[in-house]
Every structure is written in structure tokens, then in C-alpha cells.
N, C-alpha and C positions, 0 to 999 in steps of 0.2 A: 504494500500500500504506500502511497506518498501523499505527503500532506505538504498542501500549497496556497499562499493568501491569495485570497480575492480581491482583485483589483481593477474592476471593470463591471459595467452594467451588465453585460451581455453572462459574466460567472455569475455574476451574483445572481440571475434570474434560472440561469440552471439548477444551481445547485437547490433554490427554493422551489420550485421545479421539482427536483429531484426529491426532495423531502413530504412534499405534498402528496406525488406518485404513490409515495410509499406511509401516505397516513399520516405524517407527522410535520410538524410545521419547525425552523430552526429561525427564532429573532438575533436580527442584527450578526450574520456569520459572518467571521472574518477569514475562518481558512475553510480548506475543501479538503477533503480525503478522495484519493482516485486509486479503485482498484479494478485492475484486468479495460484498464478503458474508460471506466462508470464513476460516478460519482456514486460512492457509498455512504456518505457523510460528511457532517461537518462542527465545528465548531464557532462560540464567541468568547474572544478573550475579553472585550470591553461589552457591555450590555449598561444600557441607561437606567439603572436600577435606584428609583428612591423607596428610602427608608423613613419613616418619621416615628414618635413619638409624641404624644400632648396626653398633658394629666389629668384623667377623668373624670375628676373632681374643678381645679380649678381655673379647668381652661374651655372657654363656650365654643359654642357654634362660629360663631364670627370669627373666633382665634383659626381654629381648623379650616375656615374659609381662608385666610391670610395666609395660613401657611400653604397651601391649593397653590392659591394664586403665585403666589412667590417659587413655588418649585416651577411651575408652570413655565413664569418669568425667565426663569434660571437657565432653565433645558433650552427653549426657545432662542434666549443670545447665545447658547452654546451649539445652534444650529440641529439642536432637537427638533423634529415633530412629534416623537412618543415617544413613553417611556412606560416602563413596568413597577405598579408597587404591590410585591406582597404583603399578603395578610392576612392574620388570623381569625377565624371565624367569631372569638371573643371579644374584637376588638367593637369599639361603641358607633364604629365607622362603617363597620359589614353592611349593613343594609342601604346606606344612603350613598357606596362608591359608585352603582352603576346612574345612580342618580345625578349624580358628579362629572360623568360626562367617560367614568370607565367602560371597559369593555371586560366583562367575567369571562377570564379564558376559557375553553368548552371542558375541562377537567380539573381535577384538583391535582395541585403541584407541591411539589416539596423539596424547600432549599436542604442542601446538604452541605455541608462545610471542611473543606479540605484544607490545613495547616501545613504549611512547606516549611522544612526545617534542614540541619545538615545532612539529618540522618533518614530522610526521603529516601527510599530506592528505587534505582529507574523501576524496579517490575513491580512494585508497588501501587 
């Protein structure tokens, strides 16, 4: 297999493309994997991922609007059109994000978290 960045409209639309064919959808890939010819896969090293926080007690409606706005702000001069936020089904925001102008992905997803250290092994 070789794995190679995408750096053109014409990859990038294959490779999603490719992903699609085969049922699943890959946001924002930066590289491609090609085996026997095909695109097998691919990955994103960078993905536009916000995270927030606000206290459930003494921060309103308005505040979580402001903070909206302000990622929104953010992404947008850093030449965002979309970005992804997870979240937990507990959170006091669950009901009201697609209301907000999200899009609830068609599955449930779950971050997993991988710590690079010295002692990483390549087969690892």
C-alpha cells in the first residue's frame, strides 16, 4: 500500500468518491492510501474540531449563543466553512444543536484518544 497527500481537486473528489462507494464518508482527508491501483482509504491529520465547555449552572442561553457565534467567527477568518463538534448526549446543548444550525451525523461516533510518546512502537 502507499500512502500519499492530496493535493488537488480532482484527489480529493476521488478519494470521497471512493469512500462513499464503499459506505462511509472520510471529512476533510489529507492523505490517500492506494493499493493494487484503488484507493483503499484514507486519512485527516488536521480536522476543524471545536470543543467547548460552559457551566451549567452559571452561564445562560445568551452566553452559549456568544460562544456559537464566536467559534463560528473564528473558523470562518481561518477560511472554515464547517467544522465538527462532539458531544455528549448529557450535555444541556443535545437537543437544541441541530437547532443551531448542526447537522447530526447519520451514526453515533466515538473519539478515541491516542498519546504519542518515546516509547510508541511502529507496530503498535
Amino acid at each position: 500500500m502507499i500512502i500519499l497527500p492530496i493535493d488537488d481537486a480532482e484527489t480529493l473528489r476521488k478519494v470521497t468518491e471512493a469512500a462513499h462507494a464503499d459506505g462511509d464518508v472520510i471529512l476533510w482527508p489529507s492523505h490517500y492510501a492506494i493499493k493494487d491501483g484503488e484507493i483503499v482509504g484514507a486519512f485527516a491529520l488536521e480536522t476543524p474540531t471545536a470543543n467547548w465547555w460552559l457551566h451549567r449552572e452559571k452561564a445562560k442561553r445568551r452566553d452559549s449563543l456568544q460562544m456559537l457565534h464566536t467559534m463560528d467567527a473564528l473558523y470562518a477568518d481561518r477560511g472554515r466553512k464547517a467544522y465538527i463538534m462532539p458531544t455528549v448526549k448529557t450535555t444541556p446543548y443535545w437537543n437544541i444543536l441541530e437547532r443551531a444550525g448542526f447537522t447530526k451525523l447519520p451514526e453515533e461516533v466515538h473519539f478515541f484518544l491516542r498519546t504519542l510518546d518515546d516509547h510508541t512502537s511502529d507496530d503498535s
